[in-house]
N, C-alpha and C positions, 0 to 999 in steps of 0.2 A: 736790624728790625725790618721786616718785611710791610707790606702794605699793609695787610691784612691785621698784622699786631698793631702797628699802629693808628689804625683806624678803633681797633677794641680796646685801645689805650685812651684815645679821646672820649670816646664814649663812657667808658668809667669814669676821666675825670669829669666828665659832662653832669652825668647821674650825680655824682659828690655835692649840687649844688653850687659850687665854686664859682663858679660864670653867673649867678642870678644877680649879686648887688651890682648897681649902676655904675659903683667907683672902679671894680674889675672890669666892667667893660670898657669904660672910661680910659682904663689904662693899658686895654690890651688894643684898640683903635689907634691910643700914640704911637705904641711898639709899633704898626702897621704903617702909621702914615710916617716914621723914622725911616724905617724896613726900606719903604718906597723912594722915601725922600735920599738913601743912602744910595740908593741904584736908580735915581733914573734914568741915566743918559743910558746906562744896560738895558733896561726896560724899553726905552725908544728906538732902541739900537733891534733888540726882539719883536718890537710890534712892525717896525717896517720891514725888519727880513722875511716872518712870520707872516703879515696880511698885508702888506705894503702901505703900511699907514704913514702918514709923518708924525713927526714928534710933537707931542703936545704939551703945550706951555701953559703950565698954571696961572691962572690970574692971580692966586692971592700968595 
């Protein structure tokens, strides 16, 4: 699947409504902060090679 389709894949399911109750978003935010929480030291590892940042440590 190219960009292109998948960009017109989101957007149908977008249109579907599916995304509007608060408990979908709700749960697609944990997928995201998992997502993150499963690669961060990748992610730190990308933001310094990327813009030369240091890694950043969550407080909570």
């Amino acid at each position: 699947m190219n960009i292109h389709e998948l960009v017109e894949s989101q957007r149908r399911f977008f249109q579907t409504g599916a995304t509007l109750p608060v408990s979908f978003r709700k749960a697609m935010l944990r997928k995201l902060r998992d997502a993150v929480d499963r690669r961060e030291e990748e992610i730190g590892k990308a933001l310094a090679a990327d813009l030369g940042k240091s890694v950043y440590y969550r407080l909570m």
